[in-house]
MARKOLNU-263663 format. One record per residue (C-alpha): residue in three letters; chain; y, z, x. Coordinates in Angstrom, 1 decimal. Layout:
(site "ala"; "A"; (Y; Z; X))
...
This chain:
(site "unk"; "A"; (97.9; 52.3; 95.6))
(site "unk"; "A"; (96.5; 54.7; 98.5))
(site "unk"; "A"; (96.6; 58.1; 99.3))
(site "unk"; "A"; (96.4; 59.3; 102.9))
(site "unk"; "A"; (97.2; 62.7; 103.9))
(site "unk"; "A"; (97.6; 64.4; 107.5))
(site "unk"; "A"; (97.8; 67.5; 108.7))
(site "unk"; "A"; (98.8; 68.9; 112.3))
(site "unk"; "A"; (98.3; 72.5; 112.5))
(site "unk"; "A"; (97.5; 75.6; 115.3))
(site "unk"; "A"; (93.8; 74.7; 115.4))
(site "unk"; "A"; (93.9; 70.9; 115.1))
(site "unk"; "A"; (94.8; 67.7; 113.1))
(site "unk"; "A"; (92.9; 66.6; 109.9))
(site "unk"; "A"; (93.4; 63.0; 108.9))
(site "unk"; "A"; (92.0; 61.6; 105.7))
(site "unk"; "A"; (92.7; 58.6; 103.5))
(site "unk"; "A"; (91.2; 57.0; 100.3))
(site "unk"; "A"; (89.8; 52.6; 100.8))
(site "unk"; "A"; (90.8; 51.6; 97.3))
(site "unk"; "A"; (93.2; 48.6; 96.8))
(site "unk"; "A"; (94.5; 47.8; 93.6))
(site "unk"; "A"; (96.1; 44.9; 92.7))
(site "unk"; "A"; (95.7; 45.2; 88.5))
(site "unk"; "A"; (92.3; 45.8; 87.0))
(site "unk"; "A"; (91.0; 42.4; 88.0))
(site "unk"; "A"; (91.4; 43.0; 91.9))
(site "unk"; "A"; (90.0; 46.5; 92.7))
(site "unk"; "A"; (89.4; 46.3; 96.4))
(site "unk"; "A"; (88.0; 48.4; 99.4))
(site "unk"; "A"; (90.3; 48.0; 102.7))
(site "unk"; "A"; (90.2; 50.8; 105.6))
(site "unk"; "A"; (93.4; 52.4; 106.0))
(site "unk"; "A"; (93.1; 54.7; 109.0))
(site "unk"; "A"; (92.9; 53.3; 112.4))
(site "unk"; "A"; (92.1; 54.7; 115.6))
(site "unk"; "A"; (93.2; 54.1; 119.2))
(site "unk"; "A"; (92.6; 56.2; 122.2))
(site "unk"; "A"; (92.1; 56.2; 126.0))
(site "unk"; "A"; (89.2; 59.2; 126.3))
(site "unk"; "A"; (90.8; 62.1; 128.3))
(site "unk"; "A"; (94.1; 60.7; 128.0))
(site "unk"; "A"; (95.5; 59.8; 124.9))
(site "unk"; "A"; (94.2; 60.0; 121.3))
(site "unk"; "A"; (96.1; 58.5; 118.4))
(site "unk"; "A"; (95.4; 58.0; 114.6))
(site "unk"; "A"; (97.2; 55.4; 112.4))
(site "unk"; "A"; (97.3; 55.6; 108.1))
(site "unk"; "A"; (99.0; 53.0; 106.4))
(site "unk"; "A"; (100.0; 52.2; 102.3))
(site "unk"; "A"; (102.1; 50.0; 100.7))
(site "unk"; "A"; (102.2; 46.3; 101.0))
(site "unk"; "A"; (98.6; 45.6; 102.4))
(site "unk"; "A"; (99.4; 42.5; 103.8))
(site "unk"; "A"; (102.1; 44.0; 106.2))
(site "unk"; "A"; (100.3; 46.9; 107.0))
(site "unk"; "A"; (97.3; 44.9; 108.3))
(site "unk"; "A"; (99.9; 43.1; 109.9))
(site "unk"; "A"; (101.6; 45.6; 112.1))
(site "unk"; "A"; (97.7; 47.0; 113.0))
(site "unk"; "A"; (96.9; 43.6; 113.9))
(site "unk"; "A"; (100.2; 43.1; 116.1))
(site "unk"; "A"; (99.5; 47.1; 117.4))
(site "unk"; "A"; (96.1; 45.6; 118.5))
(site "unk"; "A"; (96.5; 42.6; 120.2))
(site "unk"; "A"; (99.5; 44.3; 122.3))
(site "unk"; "A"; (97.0; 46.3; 123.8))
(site "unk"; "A"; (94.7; 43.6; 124.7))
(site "unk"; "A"; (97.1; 41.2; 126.3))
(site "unk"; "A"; (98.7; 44.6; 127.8))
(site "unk"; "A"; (102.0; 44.1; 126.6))
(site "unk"; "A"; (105.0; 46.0; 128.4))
(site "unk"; "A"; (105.2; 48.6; 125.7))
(site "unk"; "A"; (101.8; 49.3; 123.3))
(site "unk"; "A"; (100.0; 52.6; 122.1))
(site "unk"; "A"; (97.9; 52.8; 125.1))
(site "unk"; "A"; (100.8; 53.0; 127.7))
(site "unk"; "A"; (104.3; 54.6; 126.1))
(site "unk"; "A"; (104.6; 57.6; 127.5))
(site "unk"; "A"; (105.0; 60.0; 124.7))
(site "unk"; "A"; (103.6; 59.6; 120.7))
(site "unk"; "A"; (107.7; 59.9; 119.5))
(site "unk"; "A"; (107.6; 56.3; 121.5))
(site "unk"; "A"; (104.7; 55.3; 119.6))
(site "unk"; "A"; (106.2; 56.1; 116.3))
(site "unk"; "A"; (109.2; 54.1; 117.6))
(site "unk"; "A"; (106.8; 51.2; 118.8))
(site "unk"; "A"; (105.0; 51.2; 115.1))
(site "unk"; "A"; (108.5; 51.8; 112.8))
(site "unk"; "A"; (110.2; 48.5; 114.7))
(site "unk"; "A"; (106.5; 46.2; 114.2))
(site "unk"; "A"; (106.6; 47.6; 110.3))
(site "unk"; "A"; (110.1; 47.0; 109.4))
(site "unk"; "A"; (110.3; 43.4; 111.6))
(site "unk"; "A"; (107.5; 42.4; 109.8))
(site "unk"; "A"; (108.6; 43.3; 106.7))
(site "unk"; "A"; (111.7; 41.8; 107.0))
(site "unk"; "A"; (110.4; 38.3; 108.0))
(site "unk"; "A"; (107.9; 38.4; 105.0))
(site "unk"; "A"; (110.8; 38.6; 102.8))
(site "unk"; "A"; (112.7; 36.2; 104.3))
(site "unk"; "A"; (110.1; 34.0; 104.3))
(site "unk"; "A"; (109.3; 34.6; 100.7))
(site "unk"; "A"; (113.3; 33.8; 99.7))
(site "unk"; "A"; (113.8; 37.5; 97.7))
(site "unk"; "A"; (115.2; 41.3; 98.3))
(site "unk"; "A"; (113.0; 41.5; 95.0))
(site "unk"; "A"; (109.6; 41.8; 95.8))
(site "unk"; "A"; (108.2; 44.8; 97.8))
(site "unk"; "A"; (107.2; 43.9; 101.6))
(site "unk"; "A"; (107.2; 47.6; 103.0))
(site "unk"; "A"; (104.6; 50.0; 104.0))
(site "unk"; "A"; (104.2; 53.2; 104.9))
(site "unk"; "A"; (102.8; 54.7; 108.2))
(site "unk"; "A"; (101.1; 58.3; 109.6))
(site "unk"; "A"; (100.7; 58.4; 113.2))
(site "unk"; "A"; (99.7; 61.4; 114.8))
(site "unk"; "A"; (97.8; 62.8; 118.0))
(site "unk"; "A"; (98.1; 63.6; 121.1))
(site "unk"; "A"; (98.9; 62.4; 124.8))
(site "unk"; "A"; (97.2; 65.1; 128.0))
(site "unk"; "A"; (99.7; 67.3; 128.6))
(site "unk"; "A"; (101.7; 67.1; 125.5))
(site "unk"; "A"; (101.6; 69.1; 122.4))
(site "unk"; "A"; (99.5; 67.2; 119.2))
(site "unk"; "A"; (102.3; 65.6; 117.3))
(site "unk"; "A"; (102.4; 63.7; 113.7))
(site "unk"; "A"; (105.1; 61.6; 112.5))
(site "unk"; "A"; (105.8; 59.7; 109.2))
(site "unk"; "A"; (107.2; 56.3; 108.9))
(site "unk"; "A"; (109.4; 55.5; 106.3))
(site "unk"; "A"; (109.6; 51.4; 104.7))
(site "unk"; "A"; (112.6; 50.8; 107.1))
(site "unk"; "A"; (111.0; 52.0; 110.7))
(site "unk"; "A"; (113.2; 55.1; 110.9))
(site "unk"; "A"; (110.4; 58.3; 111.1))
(site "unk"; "A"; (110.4; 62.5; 110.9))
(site "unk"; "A"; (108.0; 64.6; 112.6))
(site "unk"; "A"; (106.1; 67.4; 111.4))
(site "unk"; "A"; (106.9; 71.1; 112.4))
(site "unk"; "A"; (105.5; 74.5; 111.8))
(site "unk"; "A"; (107.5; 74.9; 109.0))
(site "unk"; "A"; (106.1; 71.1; 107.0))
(site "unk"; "A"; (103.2; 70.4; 108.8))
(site "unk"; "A"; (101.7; 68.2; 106.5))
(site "unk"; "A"; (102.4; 64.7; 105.4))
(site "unk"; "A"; (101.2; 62.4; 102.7))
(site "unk"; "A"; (101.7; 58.9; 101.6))
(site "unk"; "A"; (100.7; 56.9; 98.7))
(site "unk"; "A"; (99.6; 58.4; 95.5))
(site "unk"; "A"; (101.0; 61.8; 96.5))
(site "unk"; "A"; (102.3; 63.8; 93.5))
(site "unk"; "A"; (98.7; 65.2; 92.5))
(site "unk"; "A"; (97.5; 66.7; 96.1))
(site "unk"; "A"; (100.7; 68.0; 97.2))
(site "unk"; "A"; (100.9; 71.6; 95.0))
(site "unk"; "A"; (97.6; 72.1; 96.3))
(site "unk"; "A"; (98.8; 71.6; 100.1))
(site "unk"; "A"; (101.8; 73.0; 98.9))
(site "unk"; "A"; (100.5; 76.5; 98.2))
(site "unk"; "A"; (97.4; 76.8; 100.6))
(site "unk"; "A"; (98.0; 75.0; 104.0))
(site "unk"; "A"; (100.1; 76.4; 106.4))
(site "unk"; "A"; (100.4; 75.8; 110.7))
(site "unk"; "A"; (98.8; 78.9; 110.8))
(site "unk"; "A"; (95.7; 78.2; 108.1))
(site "unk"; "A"; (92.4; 77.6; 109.5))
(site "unk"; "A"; (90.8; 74.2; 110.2))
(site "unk"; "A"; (87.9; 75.3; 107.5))
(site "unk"; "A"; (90.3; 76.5; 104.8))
(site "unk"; "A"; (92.7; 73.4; 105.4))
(site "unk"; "A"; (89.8; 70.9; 105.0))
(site "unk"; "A"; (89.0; 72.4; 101.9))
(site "unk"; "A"; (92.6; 72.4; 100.3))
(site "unk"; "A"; (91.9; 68.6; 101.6))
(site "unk"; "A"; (88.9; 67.8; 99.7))
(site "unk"; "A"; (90.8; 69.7; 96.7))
(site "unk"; "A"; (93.8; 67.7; 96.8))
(site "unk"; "A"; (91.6; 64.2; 97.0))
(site "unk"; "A"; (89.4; 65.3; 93.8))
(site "unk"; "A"; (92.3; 66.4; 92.2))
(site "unk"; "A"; (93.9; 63.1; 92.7))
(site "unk"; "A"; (91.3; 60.9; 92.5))
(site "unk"; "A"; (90.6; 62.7; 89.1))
(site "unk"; "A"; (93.9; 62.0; 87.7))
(site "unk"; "A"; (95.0; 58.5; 89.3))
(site "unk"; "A"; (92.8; 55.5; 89.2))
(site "unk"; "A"; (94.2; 53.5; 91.6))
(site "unk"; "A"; (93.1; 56.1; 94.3))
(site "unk"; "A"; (89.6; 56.2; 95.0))
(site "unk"; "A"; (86.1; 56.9; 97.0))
(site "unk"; "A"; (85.4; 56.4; 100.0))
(site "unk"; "A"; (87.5; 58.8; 101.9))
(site "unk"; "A"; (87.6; 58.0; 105.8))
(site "unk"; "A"; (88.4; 61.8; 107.3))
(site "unk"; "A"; (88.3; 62.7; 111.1))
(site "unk"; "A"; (88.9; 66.2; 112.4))
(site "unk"; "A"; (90.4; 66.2; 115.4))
(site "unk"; "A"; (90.6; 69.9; 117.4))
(site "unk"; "A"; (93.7; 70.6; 119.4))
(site "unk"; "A"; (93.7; 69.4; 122.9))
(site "unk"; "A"; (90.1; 67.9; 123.1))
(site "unk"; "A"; (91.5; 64.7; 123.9))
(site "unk"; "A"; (88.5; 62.9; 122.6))
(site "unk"; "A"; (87.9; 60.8; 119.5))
(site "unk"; "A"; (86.0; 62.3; 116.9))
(site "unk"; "A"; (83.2; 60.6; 114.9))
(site "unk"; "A"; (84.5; 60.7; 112.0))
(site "unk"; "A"; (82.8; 60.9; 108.6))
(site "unk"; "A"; (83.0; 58.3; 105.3))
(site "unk"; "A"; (82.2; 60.4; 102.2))
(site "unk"; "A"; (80.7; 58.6; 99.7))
(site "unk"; "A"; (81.2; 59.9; 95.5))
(site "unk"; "A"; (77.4; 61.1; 95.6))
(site "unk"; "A"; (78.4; 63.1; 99.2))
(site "unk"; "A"; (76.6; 66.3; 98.1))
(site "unk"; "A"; (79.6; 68.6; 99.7))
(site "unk"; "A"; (82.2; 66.8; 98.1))
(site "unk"; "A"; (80.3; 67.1; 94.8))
(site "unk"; "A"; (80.2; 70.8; 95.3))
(site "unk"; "A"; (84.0; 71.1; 96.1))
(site "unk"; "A"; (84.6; 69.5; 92.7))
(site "unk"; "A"; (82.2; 71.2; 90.4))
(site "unk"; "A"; (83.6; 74.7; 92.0))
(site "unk"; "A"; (87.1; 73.9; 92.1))
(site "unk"; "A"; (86.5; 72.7; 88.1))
(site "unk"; "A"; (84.7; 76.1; 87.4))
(site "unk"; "A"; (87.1; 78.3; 89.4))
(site "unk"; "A"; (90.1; 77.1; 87.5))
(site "unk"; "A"; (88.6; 77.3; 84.1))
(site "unk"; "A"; (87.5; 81.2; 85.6))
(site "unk"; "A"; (90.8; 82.0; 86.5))
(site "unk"; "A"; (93.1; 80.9; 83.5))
(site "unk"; "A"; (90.8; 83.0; 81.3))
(site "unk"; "A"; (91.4; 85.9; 83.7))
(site "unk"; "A"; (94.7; 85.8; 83.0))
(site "unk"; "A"; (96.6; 87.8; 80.9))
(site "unk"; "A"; (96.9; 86.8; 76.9))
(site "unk"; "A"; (100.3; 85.0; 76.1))
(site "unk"; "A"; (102.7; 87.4; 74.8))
(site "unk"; "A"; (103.4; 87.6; 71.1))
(site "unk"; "A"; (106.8; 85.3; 70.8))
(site "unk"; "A"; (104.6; 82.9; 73.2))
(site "unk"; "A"; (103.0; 82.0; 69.8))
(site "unk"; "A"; (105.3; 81.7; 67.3))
């Protein structure tokens, strides 16, 4: 399982995503999910993936080589990042659909997942999810955050701290949280965490950072958000009489 999370908001875009693979307790693996492709000034664009890892490397590998044999259509040269989402939804669900015919079964589960987000000069930053199928929604003011992969244990963090308007600082926090919280709880979801923070027009690709389980700020986020909670549930107010009967 993965989890990848992305966020596009009045600041910036925040992109983060776990490097565990598991395939059963016997085949714990370390792949990169998060991809990066950009023409400096021009165009920057970030691509997250989970699901069926063979497909997924698949459809970055075709994404790839369209650029270097400069294909009619590829990320470098569509004119807007909606026609990029198009351009990555068709690859994901074409490939998925000949891996199943190959294999002979509607049984067995070829799909992946995609986050692509970024932004194009002269364009506002944009982020899109892509479903299994290749059909995709955008992000808006009102949702505008996605996640995919192990999701369930990140998202009522995200959920009640991250809005368009929330800081870049604050949001990267709630991030951190949400990766602790769900690394904590789901084993299949794991360190390293690949994160780039991207500011809002810059047009230029960021360095990046690979946090490691010993990063010292990451350590610090977990061992305050563990104390904080504990601090706050025994601030609250004692449960009511019929709470204990």
């Amino acid at each position: 399982m993965t989890y990848c999370v992305a966020l596009n908001l009045q600041e910036g875009m925040i992109f983060a995503s776990d490097t565990r693979t598991n395939a059963g307790v016997d085949h714990v693996s370390t792949f990169k999910k998060m991809f990066r492709f950009a023409t400096e000034g021009e165009r920057v664009i970030f691509i997250m993936t989970s699901g069926n890892l063979a497909t997924s490397q698949a459809v970055i590998e075709l994404l790839q080589q369209d650029i270097q044999y400069n294909v009619e259509k590829n990320l470098l040269n569509v004119p807007t990042l909606f026609d990029a989402a198009q351009l990555v939804g068709r690859c994901a669900s074409q490939i998925a659909h000949d891996s199943q015919q190959i294999g002979h079964t509607q049984d067995t589960m070829f799909g992946s997942n995609f986050l692509i987000g970024g932004q194009i000069r002269g364009q506002a930053p944009k982020l899109y999810s892509i479903y299994n199928e290749g059909n995709f929604i955008t992000a808006t003011q009102d949702t505008p955050f996605f996640q995919i992969g192990e999701s369930k244990y990140g998202k009522p963090i995200l959920d009640r701290a991250v809005s368009y308007t929330t800081s870049i600082d604050d949001a990267l926090r709630a991030v951190l949280v949400s990766f602790d919280s769900t690394i904590r709880s789901n084993l299949s979801v794991g360190f390293p965490i690949d994160l780039v923070v991207y500011p809002k027009d810059s047009l230029s690709m960021p360095q990046g950072i690979r946090i490691e389980r010993d990063d010292a700020y990451m350590s610090t986020i977990r061992a305050q958000w563990s104390h904080g909670l504990i601090h706050l549930l025994q601030q609250f107010d004692s449960p009511p009489t019929d709470y204990l009967r």
